[in-house]
TORTILO-800576 format. One record per residue (C-alpha): residue number from 0; residue in one letter; x negated, y negated, z. Coordinates in Angstrom, 2 decimals, padded with zeros to 5 digits. Example, Ala and Ser with C-alpha at 12.3 -4.5 7.8 and 13.67 -1.06 7.14 Angstrom:
2
n:res:px:py:pz
0:a:-012.30:004.50:007.80
1:s:-013.67:001.06:007.14
//
This chain:
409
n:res:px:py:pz
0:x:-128.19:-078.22:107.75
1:x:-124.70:-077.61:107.76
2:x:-122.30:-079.99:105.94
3:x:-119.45:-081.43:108.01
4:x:-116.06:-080.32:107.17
5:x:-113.84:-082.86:106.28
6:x:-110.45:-081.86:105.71
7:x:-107.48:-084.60:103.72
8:x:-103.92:-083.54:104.39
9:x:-101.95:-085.54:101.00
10:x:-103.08:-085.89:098.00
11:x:-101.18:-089.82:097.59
12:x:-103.40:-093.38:097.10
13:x:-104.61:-093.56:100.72
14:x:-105.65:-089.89:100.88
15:x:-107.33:-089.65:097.50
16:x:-109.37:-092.92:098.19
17:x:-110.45:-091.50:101.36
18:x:-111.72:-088.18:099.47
19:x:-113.16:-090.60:096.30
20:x:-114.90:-092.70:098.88
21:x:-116.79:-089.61:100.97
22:x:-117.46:-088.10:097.61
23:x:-119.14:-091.20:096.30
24:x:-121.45:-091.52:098.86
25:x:-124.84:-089.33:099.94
26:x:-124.06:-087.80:103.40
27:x:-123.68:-083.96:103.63
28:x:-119.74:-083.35:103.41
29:x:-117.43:-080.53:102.51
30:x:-114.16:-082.26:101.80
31:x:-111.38:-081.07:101.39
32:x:-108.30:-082.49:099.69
33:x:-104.64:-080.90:099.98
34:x:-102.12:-082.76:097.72
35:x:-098.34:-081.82:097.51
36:x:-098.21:-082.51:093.80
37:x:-100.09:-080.74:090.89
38:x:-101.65:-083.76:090.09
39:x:-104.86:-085.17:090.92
40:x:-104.84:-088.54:093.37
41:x:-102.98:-091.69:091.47
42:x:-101.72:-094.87:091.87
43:x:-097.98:-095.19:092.53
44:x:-097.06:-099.46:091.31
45:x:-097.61:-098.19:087.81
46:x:-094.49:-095.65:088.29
47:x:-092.06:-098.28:088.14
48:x:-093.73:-100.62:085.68
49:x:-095.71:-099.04:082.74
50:x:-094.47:-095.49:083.14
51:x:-091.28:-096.29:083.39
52:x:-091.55:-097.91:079.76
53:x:-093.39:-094.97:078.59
54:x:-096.78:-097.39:078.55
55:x:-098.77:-095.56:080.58
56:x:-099.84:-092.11:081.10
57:x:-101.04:-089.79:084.04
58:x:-105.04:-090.75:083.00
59:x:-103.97:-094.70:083.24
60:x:-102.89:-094.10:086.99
61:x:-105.31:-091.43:088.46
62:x:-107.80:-092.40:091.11
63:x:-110.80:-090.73:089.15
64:x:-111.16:-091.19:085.55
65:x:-111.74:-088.18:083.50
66:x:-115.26:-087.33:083.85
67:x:-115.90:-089.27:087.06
68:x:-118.48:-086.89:088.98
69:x:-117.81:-087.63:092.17
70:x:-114.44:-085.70:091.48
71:x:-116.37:-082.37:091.34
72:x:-117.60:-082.68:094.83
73:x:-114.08:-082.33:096.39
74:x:-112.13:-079.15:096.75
75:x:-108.58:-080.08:096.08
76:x:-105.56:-077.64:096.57
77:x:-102.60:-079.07:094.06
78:x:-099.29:-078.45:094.69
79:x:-099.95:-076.91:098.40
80:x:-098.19:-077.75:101.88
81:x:-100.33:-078.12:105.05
82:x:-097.93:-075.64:107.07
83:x:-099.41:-076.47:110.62
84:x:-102.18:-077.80:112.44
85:x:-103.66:-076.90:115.44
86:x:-105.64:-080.02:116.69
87:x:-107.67:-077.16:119.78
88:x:-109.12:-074.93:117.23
89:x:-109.55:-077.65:114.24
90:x:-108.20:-075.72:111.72
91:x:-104.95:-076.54:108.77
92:x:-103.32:-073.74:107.75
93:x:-101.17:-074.14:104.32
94:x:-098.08:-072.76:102.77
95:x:-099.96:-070.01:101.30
96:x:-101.35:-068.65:104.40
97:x:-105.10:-070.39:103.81
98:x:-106.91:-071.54:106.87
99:x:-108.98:-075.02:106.44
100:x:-111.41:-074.89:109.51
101:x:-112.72:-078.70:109.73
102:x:-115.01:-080.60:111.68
103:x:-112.92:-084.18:111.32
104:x:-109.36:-084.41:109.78
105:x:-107.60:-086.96:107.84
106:x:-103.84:-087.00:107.76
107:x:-102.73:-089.25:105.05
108:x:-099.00:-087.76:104.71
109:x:-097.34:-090.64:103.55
110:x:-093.10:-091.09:103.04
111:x:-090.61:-089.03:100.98
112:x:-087.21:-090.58:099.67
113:x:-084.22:-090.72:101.85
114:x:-081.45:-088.73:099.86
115:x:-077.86:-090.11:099.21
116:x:-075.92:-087.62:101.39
117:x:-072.62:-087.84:099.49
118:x:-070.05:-085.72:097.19
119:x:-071.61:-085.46:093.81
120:x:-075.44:-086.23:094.64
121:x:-076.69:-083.30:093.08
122:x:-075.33:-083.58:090.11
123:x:-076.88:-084.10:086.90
124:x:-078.25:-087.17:085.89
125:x:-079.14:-088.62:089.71
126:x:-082.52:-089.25:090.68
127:x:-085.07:-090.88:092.98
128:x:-088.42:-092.27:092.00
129:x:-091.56:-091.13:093.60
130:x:-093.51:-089.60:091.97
131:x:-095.32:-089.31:088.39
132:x:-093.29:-086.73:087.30
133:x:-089.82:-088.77:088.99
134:x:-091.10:-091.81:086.64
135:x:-091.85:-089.66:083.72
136:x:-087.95:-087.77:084.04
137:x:-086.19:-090.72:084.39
138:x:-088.24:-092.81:081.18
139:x:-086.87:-089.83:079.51
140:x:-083.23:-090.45:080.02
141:x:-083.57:-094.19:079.59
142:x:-083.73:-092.84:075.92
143:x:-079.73:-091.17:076.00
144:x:-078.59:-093.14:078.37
145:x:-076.11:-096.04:078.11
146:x:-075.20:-097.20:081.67
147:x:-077.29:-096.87:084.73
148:x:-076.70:-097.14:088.53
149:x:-079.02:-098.11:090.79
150:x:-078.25:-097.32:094.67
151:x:-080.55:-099.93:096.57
152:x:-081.21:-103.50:096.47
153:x:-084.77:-102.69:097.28
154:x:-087.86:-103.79:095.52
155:x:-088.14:-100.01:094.21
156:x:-084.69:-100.25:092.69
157:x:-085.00:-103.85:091.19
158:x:-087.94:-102.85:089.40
159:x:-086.09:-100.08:087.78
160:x:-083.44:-102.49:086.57
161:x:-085.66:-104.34:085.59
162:x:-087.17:-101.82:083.64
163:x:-083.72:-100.42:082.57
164:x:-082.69:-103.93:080.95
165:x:-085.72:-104.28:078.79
166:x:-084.61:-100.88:077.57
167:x:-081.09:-102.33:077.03
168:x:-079.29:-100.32:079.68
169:x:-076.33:-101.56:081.23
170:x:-077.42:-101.36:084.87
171:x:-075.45:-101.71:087.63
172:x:-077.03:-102.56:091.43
173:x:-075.58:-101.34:094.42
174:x:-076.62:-102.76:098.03
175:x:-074.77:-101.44:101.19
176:x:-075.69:-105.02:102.90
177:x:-074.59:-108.48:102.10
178:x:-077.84:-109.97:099.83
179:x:-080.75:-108.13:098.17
180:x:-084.20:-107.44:099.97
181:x:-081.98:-108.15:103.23
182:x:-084.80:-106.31:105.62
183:x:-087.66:-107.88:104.15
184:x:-087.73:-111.32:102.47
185:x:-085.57:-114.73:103.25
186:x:-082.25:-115.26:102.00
187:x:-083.43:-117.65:099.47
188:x:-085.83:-115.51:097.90
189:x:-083.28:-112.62:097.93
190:x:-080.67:-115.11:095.54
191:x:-083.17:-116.48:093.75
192:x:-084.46:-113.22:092.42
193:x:-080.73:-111.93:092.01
194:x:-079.78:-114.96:089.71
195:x:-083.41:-114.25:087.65
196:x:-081.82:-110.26:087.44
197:x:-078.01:-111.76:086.39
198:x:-079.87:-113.80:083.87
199:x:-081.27:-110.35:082.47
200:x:-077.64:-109.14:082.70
201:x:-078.07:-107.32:085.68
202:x:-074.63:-106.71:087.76
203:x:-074.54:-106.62:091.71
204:x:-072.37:-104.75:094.11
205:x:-073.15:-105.92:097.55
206:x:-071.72:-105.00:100.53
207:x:-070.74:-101.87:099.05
208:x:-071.21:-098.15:099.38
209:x:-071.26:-095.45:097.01
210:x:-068.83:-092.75:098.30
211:x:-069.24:-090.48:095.95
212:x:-070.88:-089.13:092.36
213:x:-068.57:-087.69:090.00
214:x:-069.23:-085.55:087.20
215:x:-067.60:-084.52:083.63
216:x:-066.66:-080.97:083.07
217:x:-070.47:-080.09:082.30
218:x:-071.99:-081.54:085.14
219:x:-073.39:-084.58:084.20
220:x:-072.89:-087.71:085.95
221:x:-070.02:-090.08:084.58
222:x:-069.50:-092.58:087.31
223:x:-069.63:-093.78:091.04
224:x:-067.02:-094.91:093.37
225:x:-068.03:-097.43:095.36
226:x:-066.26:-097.91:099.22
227:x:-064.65:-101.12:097.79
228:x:-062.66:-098.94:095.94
229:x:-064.19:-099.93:092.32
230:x:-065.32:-096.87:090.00
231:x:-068.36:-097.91:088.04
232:x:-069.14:-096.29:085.02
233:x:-072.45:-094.48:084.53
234:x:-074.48:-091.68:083.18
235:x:-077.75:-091.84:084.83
236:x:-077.79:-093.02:088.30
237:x:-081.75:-093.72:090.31
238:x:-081.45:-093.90:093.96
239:x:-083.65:-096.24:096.49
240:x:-082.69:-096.57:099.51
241:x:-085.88:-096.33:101.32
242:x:-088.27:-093.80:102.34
243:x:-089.42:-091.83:106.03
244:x:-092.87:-091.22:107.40
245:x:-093.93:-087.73:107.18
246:x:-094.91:-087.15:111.04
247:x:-093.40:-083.97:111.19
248:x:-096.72:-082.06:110.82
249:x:-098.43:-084.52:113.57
250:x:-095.86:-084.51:116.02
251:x:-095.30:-080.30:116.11
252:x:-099.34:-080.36:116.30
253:x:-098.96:-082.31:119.83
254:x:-100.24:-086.04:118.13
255:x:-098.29:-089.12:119.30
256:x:-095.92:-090.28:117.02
257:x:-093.60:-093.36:117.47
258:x:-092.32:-094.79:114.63
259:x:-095.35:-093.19:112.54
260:x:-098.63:-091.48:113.65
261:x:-100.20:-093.67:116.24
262:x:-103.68:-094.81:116.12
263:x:-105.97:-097.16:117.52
264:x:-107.14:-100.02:115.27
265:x:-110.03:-097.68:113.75
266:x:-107.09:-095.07:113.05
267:x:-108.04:-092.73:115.40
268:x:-105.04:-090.41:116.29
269:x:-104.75:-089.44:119.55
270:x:-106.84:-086.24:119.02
271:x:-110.57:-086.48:118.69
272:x:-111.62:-085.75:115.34
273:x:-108.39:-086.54:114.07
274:x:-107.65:-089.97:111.52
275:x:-104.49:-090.78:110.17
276:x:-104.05:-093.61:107.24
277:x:-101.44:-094.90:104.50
278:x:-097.81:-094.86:104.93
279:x:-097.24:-092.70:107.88
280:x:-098.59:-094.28:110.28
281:x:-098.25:-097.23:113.07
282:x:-101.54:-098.24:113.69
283:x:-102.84:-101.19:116.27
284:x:-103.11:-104.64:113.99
285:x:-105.97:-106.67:116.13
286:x:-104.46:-109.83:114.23
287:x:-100.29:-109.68:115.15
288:x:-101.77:-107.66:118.29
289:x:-099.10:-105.00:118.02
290:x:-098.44:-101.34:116.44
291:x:-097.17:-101.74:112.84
292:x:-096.33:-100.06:109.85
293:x:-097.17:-100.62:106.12
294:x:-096.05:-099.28:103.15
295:x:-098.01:-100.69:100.48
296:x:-100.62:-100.32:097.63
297:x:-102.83:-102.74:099.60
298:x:-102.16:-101.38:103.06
299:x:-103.32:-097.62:101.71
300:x:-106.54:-099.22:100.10
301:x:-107.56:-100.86:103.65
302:x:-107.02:-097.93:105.19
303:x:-108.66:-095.74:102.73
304:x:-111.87:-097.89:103.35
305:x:-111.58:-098.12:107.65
306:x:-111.03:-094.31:107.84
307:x:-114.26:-093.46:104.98
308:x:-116.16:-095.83:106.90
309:x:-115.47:-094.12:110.28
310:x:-116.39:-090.61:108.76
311:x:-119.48:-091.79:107.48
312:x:-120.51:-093.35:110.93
313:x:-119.97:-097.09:110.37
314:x:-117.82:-098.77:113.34
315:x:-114.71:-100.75:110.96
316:x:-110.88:-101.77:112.61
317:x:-107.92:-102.41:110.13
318:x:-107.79:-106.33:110.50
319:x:-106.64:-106.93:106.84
320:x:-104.04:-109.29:106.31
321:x:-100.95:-106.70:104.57
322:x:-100.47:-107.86:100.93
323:x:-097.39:-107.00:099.24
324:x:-096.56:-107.92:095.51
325:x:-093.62:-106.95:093.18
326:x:-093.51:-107.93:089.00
327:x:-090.23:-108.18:087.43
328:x:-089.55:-109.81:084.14
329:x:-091.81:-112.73:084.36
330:x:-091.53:-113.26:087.99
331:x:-093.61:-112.36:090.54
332:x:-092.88:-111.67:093.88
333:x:-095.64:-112.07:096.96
334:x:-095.57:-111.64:100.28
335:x:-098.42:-112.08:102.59
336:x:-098.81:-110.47:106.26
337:x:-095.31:-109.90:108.14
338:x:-092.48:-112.16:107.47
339:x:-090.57:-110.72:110.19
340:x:-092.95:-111.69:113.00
341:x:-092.02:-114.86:112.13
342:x:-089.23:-117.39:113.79
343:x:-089.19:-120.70:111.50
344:x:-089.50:-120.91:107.88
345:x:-091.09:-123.85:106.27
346:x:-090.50:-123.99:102.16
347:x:-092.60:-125.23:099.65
348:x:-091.46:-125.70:095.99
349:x:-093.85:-126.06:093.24
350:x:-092.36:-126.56:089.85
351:x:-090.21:-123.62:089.60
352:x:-092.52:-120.97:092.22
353:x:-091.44:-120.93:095.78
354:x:-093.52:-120.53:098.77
355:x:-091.98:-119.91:102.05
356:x:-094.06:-119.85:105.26
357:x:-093.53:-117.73:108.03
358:x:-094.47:-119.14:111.47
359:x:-093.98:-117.35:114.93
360:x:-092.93:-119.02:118.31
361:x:-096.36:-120.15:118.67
362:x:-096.74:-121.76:115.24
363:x:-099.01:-119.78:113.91
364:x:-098.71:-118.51:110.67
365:x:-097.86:-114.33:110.49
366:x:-096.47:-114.57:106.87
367:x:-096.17:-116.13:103.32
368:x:-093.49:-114.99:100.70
369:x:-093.72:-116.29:097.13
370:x:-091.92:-116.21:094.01
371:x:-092.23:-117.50:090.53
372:x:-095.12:-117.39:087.86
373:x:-097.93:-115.57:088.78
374:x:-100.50:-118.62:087.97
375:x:-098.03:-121.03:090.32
376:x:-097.59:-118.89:093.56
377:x:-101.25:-116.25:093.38
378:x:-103.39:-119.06:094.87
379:x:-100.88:-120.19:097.27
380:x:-100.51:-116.94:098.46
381:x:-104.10:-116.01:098.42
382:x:-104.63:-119.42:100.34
383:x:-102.06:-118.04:103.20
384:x:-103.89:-114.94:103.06
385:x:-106.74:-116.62:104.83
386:x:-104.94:-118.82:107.29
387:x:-103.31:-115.62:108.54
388:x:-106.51:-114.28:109.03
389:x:-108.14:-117.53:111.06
390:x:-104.78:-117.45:113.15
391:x:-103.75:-121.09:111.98
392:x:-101.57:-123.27:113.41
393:x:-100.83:-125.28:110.17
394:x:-098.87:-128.10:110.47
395:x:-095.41:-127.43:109.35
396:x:-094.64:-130.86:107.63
397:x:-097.80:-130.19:105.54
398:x:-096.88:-126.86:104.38
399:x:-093.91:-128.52:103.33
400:x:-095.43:-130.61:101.12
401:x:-098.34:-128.15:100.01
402:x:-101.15:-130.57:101.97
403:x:-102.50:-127.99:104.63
404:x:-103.76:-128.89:108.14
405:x:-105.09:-126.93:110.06
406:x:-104.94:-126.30:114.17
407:x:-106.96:-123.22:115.46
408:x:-104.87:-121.24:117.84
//
């Protein structure tokens, strides 16, 4: 019997643990993997954290350990491009000219960086983080370098200062709108966790713009000007100012794409044979009943498991609540399904960890955001996890006061 050809366009978290997951288990597949990068399937949170500090190395973050077995039953093409697609004759063809013929295809694309489009960008001593070998580049020059600028009040770029202050960097933070984490958390969380960063001796810029990158007489970066008309010293600059879906190769193949690659709830593209999964796509959510889009660890491990379990025959939606968590210094930050489907915030303060709940017009809870110690806001979190999932109505008085009371919408 023949096997069935299974073919995995990117090589990133969700793709790899779709290829780790076929190759664990008994049915008769040829898989196929095509990653972008030369390296093997990793995880990406340790890029800002450990690698960053030069505490962890490629074989801490890859998906299969060295000797792991299962590895050896998936072809994987490093450091290739999946050209085109044509979703009549099921077949990928890559950027050197090799035709993939499959029998069910898995496009796990994921996001790229968006680029700062001004004078000076290119110049030495600028980068982005987003990959291993980003991570790795950039831990270098935390070694000779003195000041650093960080373009993006995102959680990617506080993590870097965070990193960069631990390294004893001066580190500058620039955000183009009024407060940190503007487009994802509360305001409150957003100043709490910039007075935790000025504590560190981190310096903010908000509300500003960098207008351009200027260089010495060599070519290496030696400061910013900002549009409030401030130069800011600095010799190594890291940009983060959010990422785009890679739907490119979808939509010229004839696949609907709005916003990402749609699917159904099972991730089923709108192709048969076709899956998509991880970052690049909008996907039905049975629980918030509407397309949405995830970029997270936790949203590419779901994924990873619904699409597996559709190629090995077993009937599974994405119903997951999205998890979200960021470390920095000895705070951690947690957020819980989608704050922004909510209309009314209800806080919760326990000792020095907050706990904001998110509730919609309806009352029910859509979304949790902590912050603090890890021990104070985990079970909290974990706790709204699960409401979220039973589509409670908690009463907002006792989520104000941490007693929790439930009303089943």
């Amino acid at each position: 019997m023949m096997p069935e050809r299974i073919v995995i366009v990117g090589g990133g978290q969700a793709g790899g643990r779709v290829a780790q997951i076929l190759a664990g288990s008994p049915a008769n597949l040829d898989i196929a993997l095509i990653g972008l990068e030369p390296h093997p399937p990793y995880n990406r949170p340790p890029l800002s954290k450990g690698v960053l500090l030069g505490k962890s190395e490629l074989k801490d973050c890859v998906i299969w350990p060295q000797g792991d077995a299962t590895a050896g039953r998936v072809r994987f093409y490093p450091g290739r491009r999946a050209e085109s697609l044509d979703i009549h004759a099921r077949h990928v063809i890559t950027d050197d000219g090799a035709r993939l013929d499959y029998d069910k295809l898995v496009l796990a694309t994921g996001s790229r960086v968006r680029r700062l489009s001004v004078p000076g960008a290119e110049c030495d001593g600028v980068f982005t983080l987003r990959t291993f070998d980003d991570a790795v580049a950039i831990a270098r020059r935390f070694h000779r370098s003195k000041r650093l600028l960080v373009v993006g009040g995102g959680f990617v770029g506080l993590e870097i200062a965070a990193a960069a202050r631990s390294r004893g960097l001066e580190t500058v933070v620039v955000e183009a709108t009024n407060r940190l984490l503007s487009r994802i958390v509360p305001q409150e969380i957003g100043a709490a966790l910039a007075r935790y960063h000025e504590a560190a001796g981190v310096s903010f810029r908000v509300g500003s713009m960098v207008e351009k990158l200027v260089a010495n007489r060599s070519g290496k970066l030696k400061s910013a000007v900002l549009s409030n008309g401030e130069t800011v010293p600095c010799d190594l600059a890291v940009i983060g100012v959010g990422v785009t879906a890679n739907t490119e190769l979808a939509k010229e193949a004839g696949l609907e794409v709005q916003v990402g690659i749609r699917t159904d709830s099972a991730l089923r593209a709108s192709a048969d044979g076709v899956y998509a999964c991880g970052d690049a796509v909008s996907f039905w959510h049975p629980l918030f009943e509407r397309y949405v889009r995830v970029e997270a660890w936790q949203n590419a491990e779901d994924h990873a498991r619904v699409v597996a379990s559709q190629l090995l025959g077993q009937d599974m939606v994405c119903d997951t609540v999205p998890f979200f968590w960021s470390d920095q210094y000895e705070w951690s930050m947690q957020i819980a399904g989608i704050p922004y489907f909510g209309s009314q915030l209800v806080t919760n303060t326990v000792e020095e960890a907050k706990i904001l709940y998110h509730l919609d017009a309806r009352g029910r809870l859509v979304a949790a955001t902590g912050l603090g110690h890890d021990r104070l806001i985990g079970r909290k979190i974990a706790e709204a996890r699960r409401l979220i999932k039973r589509r409670a109505r908690p009463n907002p008085q006792m989520l104000k006061t941490g007693q929790i009371q439930l009303e089943d919408g």
